[in-house]
N, CA, C and O of each residue as an XYZ file, in Angstrom:
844
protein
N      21.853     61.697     81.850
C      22.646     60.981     80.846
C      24.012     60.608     81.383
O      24.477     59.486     81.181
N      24.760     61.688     82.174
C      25.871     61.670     82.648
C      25.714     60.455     83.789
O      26.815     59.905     83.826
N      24.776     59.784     84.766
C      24.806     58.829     85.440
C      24.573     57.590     84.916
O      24.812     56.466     85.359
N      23.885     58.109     83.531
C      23.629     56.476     82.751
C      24.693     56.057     81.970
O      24.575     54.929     81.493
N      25.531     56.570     81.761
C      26.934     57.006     81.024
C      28.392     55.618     82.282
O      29.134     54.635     82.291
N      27.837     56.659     82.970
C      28.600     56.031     84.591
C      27.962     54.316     84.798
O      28.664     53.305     84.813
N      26.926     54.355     84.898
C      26.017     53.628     85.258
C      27.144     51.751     84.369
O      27.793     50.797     84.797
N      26.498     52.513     82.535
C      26.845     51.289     81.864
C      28.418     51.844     81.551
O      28.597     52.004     80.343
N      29.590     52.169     82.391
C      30.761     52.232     82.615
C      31.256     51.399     82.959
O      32.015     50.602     82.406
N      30.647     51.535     84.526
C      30.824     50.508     85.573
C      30.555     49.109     85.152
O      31.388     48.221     85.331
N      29.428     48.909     84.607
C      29.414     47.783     83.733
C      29.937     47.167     82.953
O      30.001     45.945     83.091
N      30.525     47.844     81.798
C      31.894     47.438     81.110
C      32.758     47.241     81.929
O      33.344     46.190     81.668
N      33.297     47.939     83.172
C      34.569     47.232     83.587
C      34.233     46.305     84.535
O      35.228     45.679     84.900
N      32.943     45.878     85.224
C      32.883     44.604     85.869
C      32.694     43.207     84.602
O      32.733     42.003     84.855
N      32.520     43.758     83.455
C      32.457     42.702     82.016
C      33.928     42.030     81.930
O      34.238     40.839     81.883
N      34.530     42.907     81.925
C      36.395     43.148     81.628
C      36.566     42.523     82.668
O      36.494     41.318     82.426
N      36.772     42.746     83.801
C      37.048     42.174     84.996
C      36.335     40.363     85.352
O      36.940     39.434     85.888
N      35.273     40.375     84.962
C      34.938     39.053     85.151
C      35.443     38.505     83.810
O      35.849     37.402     84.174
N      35.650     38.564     82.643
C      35.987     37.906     81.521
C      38.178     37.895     81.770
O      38.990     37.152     81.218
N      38.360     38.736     82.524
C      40.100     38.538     82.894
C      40.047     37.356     83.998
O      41.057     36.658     84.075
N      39.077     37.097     84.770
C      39.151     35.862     85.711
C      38.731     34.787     85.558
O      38.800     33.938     86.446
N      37.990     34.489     83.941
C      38.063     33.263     83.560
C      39.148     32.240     83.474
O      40.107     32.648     82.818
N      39.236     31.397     83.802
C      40.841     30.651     83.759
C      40.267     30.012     83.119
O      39.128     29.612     83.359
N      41.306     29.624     81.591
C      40.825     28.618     80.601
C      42.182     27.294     81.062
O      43.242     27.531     81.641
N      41.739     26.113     80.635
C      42.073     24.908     80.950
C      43.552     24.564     79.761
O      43.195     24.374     78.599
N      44.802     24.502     79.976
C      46.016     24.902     79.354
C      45.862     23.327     78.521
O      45.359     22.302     78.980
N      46.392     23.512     77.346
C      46.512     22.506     76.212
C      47.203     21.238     76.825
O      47.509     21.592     77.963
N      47.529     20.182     76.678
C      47.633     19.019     77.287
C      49.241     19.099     76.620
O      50.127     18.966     77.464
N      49.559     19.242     75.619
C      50.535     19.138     75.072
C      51.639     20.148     75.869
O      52.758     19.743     76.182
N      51.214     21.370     76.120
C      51.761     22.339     76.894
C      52.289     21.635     78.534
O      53.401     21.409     79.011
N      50.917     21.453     79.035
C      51.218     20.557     80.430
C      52.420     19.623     80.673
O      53.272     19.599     81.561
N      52.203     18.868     79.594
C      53.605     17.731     78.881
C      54.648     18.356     79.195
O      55.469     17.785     79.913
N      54.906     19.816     78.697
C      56.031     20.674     78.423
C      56.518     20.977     79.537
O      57.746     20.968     79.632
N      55.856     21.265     80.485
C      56.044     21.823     81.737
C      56.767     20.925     82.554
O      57.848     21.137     83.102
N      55.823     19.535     82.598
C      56.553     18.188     83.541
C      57.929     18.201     83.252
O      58.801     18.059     84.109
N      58.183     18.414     81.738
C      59.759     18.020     80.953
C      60.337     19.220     82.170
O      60.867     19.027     83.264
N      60.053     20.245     81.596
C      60.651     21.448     81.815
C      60.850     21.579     83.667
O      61.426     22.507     84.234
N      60.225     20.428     84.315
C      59.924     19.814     85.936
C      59.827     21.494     86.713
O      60.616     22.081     87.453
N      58.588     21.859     86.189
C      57.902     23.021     86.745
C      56.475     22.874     87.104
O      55.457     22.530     86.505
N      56.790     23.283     88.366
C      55.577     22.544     89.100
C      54.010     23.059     88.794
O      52.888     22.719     89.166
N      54.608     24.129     87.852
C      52.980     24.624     87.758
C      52.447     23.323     86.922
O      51.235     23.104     86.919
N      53.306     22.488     86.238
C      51.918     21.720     85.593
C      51.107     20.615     86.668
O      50.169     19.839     86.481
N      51.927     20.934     87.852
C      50.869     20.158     88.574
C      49.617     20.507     89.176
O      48.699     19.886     89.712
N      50.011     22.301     88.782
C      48.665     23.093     89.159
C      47.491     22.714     88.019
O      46.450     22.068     88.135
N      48.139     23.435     86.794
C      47.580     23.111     85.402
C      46.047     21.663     85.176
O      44.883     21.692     84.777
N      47.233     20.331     85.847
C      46.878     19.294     85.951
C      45.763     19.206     86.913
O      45.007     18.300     86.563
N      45.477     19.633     87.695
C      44.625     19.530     89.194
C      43.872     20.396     88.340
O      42.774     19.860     88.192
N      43.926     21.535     87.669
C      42.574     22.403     87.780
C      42.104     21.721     86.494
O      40.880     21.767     86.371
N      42.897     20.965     85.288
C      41.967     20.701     84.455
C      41.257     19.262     84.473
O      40.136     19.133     83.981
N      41.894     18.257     85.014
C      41.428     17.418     85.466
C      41.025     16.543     87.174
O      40.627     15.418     87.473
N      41.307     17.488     87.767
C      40.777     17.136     89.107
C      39.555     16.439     89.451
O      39.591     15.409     90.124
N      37.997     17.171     88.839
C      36.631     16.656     88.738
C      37.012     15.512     88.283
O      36.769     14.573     89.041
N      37.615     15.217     87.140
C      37.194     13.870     86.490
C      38.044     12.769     87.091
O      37.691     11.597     86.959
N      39.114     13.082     87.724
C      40.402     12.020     88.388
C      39.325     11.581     89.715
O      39.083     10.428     90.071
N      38.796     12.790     90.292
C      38.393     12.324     91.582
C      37.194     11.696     91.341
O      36.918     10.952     92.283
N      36.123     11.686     90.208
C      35.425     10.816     90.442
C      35.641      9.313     89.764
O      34.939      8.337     90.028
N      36.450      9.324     89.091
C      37.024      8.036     88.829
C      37.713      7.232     90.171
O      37.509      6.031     90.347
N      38.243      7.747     90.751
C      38.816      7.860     92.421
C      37.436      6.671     92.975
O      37.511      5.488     93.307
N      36.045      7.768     92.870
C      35.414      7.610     93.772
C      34.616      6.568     93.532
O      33.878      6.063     94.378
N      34.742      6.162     92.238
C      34.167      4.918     91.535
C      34.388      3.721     92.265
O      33.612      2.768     92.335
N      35.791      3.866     92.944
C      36.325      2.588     93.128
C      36.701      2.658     94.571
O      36.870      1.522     95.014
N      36.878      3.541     95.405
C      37.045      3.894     97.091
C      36.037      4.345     97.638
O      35.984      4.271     98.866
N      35.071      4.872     96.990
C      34.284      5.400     97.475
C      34.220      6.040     99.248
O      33.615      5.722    100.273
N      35.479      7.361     98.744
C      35.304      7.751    100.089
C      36.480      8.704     99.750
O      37.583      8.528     99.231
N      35.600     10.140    100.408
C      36.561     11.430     99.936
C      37.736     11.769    100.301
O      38.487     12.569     99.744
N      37.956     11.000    101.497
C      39.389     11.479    101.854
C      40.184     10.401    101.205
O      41.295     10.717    100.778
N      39.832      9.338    101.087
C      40.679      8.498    100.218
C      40.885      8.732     98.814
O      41.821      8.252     98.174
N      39.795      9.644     98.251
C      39.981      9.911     97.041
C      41.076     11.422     96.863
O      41.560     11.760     95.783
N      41.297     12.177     98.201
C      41.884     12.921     97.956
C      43.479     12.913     97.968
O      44.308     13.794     97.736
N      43.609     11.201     98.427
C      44.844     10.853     98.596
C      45.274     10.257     97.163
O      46.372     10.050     96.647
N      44.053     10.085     96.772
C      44.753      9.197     95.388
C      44.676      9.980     94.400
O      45.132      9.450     93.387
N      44.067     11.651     94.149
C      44.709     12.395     93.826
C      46.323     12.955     93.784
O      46.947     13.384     92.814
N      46.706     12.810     95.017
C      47.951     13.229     95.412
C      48.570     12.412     94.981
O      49.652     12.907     94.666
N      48.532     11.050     94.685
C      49.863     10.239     94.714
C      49.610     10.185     92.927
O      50.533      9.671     92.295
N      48.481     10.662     92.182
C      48.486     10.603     91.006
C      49.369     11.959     90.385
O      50.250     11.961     89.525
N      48.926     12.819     90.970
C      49.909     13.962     90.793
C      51.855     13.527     90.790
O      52.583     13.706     89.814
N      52.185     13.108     91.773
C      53.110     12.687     92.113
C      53.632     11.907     91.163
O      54.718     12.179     90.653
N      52.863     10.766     90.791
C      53.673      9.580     89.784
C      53.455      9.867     88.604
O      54.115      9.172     87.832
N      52.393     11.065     87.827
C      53.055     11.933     86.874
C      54.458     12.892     86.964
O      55.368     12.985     86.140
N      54.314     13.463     88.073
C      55.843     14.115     88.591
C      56.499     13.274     88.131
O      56.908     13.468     86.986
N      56.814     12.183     88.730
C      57.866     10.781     88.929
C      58.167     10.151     87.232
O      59.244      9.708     86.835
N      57.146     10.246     86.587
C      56.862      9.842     85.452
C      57.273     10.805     84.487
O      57.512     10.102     83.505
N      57.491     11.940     84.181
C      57.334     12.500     83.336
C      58.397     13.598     83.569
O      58.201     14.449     84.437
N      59.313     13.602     82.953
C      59.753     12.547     81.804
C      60.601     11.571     82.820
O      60.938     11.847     83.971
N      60.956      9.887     81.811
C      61.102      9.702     80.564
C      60.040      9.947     80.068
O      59.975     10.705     79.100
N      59.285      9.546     80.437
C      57.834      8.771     79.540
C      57.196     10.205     79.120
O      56.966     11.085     79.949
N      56.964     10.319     77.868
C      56.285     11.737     77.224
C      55.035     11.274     76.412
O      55.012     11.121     75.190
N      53.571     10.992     77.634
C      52.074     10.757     77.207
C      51.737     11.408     76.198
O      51.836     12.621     76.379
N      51.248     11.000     74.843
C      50.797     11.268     73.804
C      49.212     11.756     73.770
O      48.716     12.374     72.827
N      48.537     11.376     74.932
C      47.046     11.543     75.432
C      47.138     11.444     77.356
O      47.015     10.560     78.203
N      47.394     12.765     77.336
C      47.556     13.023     78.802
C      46.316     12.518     79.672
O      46.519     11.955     80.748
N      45.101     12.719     79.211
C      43.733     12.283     80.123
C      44.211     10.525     80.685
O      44.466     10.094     81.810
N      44.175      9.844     79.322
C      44.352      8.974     79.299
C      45.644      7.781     80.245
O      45.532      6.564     80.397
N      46.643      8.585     80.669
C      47.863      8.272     80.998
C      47.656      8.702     82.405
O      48.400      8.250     83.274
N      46.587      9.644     82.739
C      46.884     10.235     84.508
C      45.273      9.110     84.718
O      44.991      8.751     85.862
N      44.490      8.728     83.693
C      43.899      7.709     83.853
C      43.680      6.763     84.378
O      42.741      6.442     85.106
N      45.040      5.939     83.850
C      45.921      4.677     84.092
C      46.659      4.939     85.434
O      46.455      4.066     86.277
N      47.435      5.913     85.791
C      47.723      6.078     86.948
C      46.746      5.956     88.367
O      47.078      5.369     89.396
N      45.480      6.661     88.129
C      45.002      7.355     89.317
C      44.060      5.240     89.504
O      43.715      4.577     90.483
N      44.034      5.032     88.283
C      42.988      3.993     88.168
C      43.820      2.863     89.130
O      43.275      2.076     89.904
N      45.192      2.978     88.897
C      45.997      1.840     89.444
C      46.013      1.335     91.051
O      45.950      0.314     91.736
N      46.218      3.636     91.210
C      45.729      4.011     92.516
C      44.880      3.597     93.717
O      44.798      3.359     94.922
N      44.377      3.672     92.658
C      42.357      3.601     93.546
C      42.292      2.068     93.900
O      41.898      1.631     94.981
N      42.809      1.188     92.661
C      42.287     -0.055     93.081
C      43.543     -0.767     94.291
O      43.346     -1.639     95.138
N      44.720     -0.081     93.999
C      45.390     -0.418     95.665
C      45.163     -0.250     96.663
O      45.444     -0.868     97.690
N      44.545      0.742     96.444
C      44.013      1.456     97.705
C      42.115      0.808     98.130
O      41.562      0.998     99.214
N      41.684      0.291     97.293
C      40.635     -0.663     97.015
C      40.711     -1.929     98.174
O      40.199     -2.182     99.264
N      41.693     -2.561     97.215
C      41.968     -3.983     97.868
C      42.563     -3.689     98.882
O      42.603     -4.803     99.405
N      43.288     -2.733     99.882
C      43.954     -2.501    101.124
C      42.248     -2.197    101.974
O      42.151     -2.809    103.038
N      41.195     -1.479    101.645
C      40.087     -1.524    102.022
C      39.352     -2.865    102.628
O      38.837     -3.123    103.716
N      39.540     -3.561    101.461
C      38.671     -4.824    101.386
C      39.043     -5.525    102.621
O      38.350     -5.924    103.557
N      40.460     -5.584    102.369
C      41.261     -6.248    103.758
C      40.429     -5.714    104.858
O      39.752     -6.518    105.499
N      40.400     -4.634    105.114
C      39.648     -3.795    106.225
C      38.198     -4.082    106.469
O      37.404     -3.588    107.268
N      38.108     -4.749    105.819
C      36.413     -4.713    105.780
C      35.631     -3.755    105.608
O      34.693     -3.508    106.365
N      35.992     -2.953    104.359
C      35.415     -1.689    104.373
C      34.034     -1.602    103.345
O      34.122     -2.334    102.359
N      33.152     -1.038    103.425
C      31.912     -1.056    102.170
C      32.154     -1.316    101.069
O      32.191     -0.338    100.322
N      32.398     -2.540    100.502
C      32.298     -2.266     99.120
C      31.775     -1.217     98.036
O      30.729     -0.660     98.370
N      32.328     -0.829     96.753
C      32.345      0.114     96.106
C      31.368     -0.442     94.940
O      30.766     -1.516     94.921
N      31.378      0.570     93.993
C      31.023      0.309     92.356
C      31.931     -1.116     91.902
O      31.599     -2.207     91.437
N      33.397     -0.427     92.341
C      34.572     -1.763     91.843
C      33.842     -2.771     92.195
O      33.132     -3.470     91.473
N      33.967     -2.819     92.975
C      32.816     -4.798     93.514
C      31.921     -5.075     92.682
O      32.075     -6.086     91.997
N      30.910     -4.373     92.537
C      29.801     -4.885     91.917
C      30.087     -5.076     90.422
O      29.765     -6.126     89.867
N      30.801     -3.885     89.640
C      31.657     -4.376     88.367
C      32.183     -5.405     87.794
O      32.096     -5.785     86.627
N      33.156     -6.166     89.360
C      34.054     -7.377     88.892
C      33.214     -8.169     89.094
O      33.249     -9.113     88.303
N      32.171     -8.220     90.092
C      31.362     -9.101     90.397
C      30.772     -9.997     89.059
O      30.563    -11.174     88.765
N      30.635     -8.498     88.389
C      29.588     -9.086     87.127
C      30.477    -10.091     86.102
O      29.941    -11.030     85.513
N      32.294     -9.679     85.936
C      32.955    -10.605     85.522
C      33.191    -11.682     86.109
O      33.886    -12.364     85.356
N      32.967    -12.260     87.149
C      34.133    -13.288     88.020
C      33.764    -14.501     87.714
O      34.240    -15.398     88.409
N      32.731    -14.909     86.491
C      32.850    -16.022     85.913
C      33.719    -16.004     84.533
O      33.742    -17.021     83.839
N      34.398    -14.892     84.166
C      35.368    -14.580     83.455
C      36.749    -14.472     83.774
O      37.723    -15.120     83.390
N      36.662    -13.787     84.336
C      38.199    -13.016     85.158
C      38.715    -13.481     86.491
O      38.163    -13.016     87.489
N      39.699    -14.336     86.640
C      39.751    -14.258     88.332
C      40.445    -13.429     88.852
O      41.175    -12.674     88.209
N      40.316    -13.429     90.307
C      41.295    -12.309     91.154
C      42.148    -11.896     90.679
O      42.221    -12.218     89.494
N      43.068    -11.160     91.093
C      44.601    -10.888     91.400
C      45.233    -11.692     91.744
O      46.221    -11.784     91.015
N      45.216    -12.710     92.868
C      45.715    -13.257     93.457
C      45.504    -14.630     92.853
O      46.296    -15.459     93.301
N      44.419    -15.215     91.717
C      44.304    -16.184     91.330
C      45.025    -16.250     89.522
O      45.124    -17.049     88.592
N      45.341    -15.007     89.827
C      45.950    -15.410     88.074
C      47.537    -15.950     88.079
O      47.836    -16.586     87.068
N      48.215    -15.844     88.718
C      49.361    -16.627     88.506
C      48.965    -18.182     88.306
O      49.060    -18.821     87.258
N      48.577    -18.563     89.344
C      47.997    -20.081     88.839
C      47.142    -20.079     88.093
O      46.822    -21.267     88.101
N      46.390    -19.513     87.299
C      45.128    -19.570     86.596
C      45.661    -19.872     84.989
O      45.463    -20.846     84.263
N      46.472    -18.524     84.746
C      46.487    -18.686     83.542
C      47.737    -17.312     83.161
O      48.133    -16.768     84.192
N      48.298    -16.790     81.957
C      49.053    -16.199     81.770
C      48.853    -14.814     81.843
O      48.791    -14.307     80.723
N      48.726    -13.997     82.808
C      48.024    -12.619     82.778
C      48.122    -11.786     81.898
O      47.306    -10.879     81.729
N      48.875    -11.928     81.390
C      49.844    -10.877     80.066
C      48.991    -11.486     78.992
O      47.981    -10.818     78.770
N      49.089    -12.324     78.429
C      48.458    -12.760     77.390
C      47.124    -12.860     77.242
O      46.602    -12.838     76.128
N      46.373    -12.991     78.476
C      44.648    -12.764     78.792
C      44.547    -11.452     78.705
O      43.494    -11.065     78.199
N      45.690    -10.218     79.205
C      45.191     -8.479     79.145
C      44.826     -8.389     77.368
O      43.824     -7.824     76.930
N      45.946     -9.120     76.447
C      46.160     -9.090     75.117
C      44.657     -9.386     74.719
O      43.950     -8.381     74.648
N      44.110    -10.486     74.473
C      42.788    -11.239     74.115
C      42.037     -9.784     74.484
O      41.796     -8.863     73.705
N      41.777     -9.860     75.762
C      40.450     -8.721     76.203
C      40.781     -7.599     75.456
O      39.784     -7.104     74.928
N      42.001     -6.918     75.179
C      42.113     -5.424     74.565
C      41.646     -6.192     73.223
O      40.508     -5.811     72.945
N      42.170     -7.226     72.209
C      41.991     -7.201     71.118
C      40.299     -7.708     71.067
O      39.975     -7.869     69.890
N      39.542     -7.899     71.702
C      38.277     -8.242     71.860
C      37.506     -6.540     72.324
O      36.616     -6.135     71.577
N      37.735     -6.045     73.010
C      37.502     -4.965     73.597
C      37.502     -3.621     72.187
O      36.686     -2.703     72.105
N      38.653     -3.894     71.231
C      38.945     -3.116     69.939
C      38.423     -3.505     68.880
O      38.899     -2.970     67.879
N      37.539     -4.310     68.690
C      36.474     -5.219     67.803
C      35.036     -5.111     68.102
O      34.128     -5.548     67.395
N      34.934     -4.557     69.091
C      33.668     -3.723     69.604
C      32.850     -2.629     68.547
O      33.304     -2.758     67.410
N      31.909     -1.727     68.614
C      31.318     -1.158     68.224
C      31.932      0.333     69.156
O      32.284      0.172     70.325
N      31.997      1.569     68.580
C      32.437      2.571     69.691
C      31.316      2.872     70.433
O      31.248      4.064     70.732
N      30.409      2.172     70.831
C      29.383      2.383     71.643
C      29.958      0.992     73.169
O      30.280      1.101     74.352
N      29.829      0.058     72.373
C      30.111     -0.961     73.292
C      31.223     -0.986     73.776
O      31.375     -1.630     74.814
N      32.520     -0.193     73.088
C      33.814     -0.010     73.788
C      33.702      0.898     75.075
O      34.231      0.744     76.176
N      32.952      1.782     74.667
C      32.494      3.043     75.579
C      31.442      2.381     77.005
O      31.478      2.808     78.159
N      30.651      1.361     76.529
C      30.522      0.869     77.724
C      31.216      0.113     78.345
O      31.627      0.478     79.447
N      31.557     -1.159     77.837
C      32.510     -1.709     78.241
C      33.837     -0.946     79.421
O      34.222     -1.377     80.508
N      34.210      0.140     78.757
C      35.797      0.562     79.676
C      34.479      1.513     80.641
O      34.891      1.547     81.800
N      33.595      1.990     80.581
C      33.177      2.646     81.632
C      32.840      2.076     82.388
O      32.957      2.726     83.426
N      32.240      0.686     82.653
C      31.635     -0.169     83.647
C      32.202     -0.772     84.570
O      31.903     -0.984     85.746
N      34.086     -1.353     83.162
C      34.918     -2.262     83.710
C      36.082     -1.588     84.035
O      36.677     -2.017     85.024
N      36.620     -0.514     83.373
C      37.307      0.197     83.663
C      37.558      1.091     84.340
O      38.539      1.084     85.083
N      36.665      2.158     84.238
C      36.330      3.180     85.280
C      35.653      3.062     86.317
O      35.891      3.883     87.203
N      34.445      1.878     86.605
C      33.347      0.930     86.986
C      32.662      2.320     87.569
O      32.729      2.764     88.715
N      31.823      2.992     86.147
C      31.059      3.954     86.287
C      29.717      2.769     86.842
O      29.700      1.540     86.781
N      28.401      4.016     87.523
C      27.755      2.951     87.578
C      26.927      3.165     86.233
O      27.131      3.987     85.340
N      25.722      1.984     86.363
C      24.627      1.667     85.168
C      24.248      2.792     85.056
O      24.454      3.114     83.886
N      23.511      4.131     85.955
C      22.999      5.106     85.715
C      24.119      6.213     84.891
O      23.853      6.898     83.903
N      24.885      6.171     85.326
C      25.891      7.013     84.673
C      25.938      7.040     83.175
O      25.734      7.964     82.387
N      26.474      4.958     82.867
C      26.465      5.330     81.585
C      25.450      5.558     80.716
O      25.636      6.056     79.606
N      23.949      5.094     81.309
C      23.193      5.085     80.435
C      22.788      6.613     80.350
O      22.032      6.886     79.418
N      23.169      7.638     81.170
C      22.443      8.928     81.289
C      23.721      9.548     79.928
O      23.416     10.270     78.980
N      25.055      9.027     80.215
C      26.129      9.489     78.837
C      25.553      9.583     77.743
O      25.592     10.628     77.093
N      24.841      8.385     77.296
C      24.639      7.796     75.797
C      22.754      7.818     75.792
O      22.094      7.240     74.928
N      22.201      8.547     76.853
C      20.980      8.900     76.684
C      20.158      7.552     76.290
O      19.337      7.551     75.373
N      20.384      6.693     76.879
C      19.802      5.081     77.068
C      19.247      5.130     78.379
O      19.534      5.901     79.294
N      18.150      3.913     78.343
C      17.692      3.542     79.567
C      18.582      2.583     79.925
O      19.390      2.091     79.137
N      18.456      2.213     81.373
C      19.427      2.078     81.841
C      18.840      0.233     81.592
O      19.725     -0.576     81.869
N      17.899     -0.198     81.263
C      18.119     -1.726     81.239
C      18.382     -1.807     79.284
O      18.919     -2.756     78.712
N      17.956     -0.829     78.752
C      19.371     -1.165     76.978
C      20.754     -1.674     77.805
O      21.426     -2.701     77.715
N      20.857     -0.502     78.632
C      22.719     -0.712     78.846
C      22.976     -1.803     79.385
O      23.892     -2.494     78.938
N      21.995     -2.332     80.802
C      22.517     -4.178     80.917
C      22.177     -4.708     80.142
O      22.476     -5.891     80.303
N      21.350     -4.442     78.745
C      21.322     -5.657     77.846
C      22.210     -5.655     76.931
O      22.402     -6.578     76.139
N      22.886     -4.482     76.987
C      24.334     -4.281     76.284
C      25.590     -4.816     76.847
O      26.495     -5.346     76.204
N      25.561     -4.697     77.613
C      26.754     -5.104     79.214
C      26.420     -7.199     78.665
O      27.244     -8.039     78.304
N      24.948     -7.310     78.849
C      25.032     -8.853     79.013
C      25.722     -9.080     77.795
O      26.940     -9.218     77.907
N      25.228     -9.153     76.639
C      25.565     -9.013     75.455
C      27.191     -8.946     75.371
O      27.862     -9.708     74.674
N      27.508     -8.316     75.873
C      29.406     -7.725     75.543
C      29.618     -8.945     76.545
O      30.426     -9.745     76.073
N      29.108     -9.329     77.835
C      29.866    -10.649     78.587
C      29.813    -11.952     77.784
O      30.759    -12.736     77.710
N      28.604    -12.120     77.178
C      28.808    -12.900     76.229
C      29.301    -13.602     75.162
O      29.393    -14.819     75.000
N      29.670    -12.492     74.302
C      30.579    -12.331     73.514
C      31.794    -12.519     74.179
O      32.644    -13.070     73.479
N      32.271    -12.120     75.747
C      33.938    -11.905     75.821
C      33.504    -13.501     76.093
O      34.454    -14.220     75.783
N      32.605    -14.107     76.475
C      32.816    -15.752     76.814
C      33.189    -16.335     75.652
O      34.223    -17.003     75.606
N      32.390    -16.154     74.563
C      32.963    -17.399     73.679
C      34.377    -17.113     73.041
O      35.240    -17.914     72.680
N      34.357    -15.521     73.005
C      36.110    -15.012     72.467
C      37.078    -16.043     73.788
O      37.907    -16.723     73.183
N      37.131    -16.214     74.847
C      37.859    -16.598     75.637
C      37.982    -17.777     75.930
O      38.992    -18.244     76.456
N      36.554    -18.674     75.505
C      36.862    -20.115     75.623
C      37.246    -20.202     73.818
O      37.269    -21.314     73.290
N      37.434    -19.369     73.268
C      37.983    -20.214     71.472
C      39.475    -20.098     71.712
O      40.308    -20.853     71.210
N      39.821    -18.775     72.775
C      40.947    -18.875     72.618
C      42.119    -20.467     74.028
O      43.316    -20.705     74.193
N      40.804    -21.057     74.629
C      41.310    -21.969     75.722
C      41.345    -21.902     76.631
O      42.053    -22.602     77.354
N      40.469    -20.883     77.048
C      39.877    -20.708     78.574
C      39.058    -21.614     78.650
O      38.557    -22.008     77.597
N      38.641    -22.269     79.998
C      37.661    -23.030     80.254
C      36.767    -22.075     81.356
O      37.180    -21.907     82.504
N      35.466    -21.458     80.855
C      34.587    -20.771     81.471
C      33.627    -21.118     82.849
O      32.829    -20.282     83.272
């Protein structure tokens, strides 16, 4: 009795011991607090709770790990740099926009290179009878006022089709991805995808685009 005693002892304190080394993922609002407070643990905070998801958004669009581990770093950083003034109301969302900005500089410095095209490619690809370049929108048309149209077209969506939409075009998850999210086959989702290009066509020629 006295070894079975011992036995499930030892057991309780390897219970205790593995349940003290769980690290739970710190409130977003807290993280916020920290940047203010310019203590670097929230850049730890930040890396352990969103790292997986920054880097494969990263990888969406560079497709390539050491580049994605750089655009980690400089996302870390321009939250540093960022924060404060600026106090993100939806932190995912805001290191989002950063890492996303990232990736695609670091994208188009690729392209120059002649490097494999990514997910990004095949994404814009699917717009570029919509959207032109970077380099073609100053002459094209007013960039600022075309981002306006697409968000207010994009927010008139269904929360299914918004959800594809920013994952395809935004994040440029691929087809398998999203359709495995929303438990679709993956040709619903291009007939959803066609469908949503469609729609952004005639929203864009009512508003005086010529398609």
């Amino acid at each position: 009795m006295k070894g079975l005693s011992k036995t499930r002892g030892r057991r309780r304190v390897m219970e205790l011991q593995n349940k003290q080394t769980v690290r739970i993922p710190m409130d977003d609002d807290k993280i916020v607090e920290l940047y203010w407070e310019r203590n670097e643990k929230a850049i730890e905070e930040t890396d352990f709770k969103y790292k997986k998801y920054l880097f494969s958004i990263a990888y969406n669009v560079v497709h390539d790990r050491l580049d994605c581990k750089e655009c980690l770093n400089d996302t870390y950083l321009g939250a540093w740099n960022t924060i404060p003034p600026t106090k993100p109301s939806v932190l995912k969302a805001f290191l989002t926009t950063i890492i996303r900005r990232i990736a695609i500089k670091r994208y188009h410095s690729n392209m120059r290179q002649n490097v494999i095209p990514s997910e990004m490619t095949v994404s814009l690809s699917e717009l570029e009878d919509f959207v032109a370049g970077d380099e073609d929108v100053g002459a094209e048309f007013d960039a600022e006022r075309l981002g306006h149209i697409i968000s207010d077209f994009v927010r008139s969506l269904s929360e299914r089709k918004q959800f594809i939409f920013m994952s395809r075009y935004y994040l440029a998850d691929p087809i398998d991805t999203i359709a495995s999210d929303l438990s679709l086959s993956r040709s619903m989702v291009n007939k959803e995808l066609a469908a949503i290009r469609s729609a952004l066509k005639e929203k864009l020629e009512s508003e005086g685009y010529s398609i």
